[in-house]
N, C-alpha and C positions, 0 to 999 in steps of 0.2 A: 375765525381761522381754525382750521379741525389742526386736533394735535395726532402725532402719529406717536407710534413706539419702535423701538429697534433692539428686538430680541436677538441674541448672540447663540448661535447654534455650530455645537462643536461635536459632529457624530450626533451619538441620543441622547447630549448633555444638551438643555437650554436655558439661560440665564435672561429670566426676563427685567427688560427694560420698564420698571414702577413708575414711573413719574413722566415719560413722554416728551415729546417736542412741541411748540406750537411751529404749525410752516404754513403756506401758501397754498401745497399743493405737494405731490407724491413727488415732482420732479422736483424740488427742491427738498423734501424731504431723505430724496438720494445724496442729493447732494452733503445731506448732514452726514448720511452714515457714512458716504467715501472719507468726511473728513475728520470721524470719529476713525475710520479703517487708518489713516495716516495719525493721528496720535498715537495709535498702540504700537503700529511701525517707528514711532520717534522714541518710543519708550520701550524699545526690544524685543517685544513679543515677537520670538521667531513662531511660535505655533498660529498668525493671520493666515496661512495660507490653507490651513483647514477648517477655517473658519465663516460662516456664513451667517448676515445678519437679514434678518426676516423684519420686514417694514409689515407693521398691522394698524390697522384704525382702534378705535375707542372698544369696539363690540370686537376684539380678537380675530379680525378678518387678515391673513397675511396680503397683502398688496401688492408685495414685492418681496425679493429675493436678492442680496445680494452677493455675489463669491469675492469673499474679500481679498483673495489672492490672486484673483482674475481682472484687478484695476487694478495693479501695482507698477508703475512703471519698469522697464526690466534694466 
């Protein structure tokens, strides 16, 4: 099972994710970061909505993209 990582990119601050996820597959690995994007929403972070988490594999390759204030329910 390949692990991913989920870097948090806030403007040209990025806080990278060290230790990674094991998943299935990129479409489940979305899955992890929508539901890491709703824990910081449960835990008040009002600044998600400028915030973007970059799905990479093992060699630093970003995957995916995602706008975490762009799956928020409204």
């Amino acid at each position: 099972m390949p692990r991913f990582f989920f870097h948090l990119r806030d403007g040209a601050n990025l806080q990278r994710d060290m230790y990674g996820f094991m998943c299935s597959d990129l479409e489940v690995a979305g899955e992890v970061a929508r539901q890491c994007m709703a824990e910081m929403l449960a835990e008040g972070d009002e600044e998600i909505g400028r915030r973007i988490v970059e799905i990479t594999d093992v060699d630093g390759m970003v995957l995916a993209t995602i706008q975490l204030g762009s799956t928020l329910p409204r």
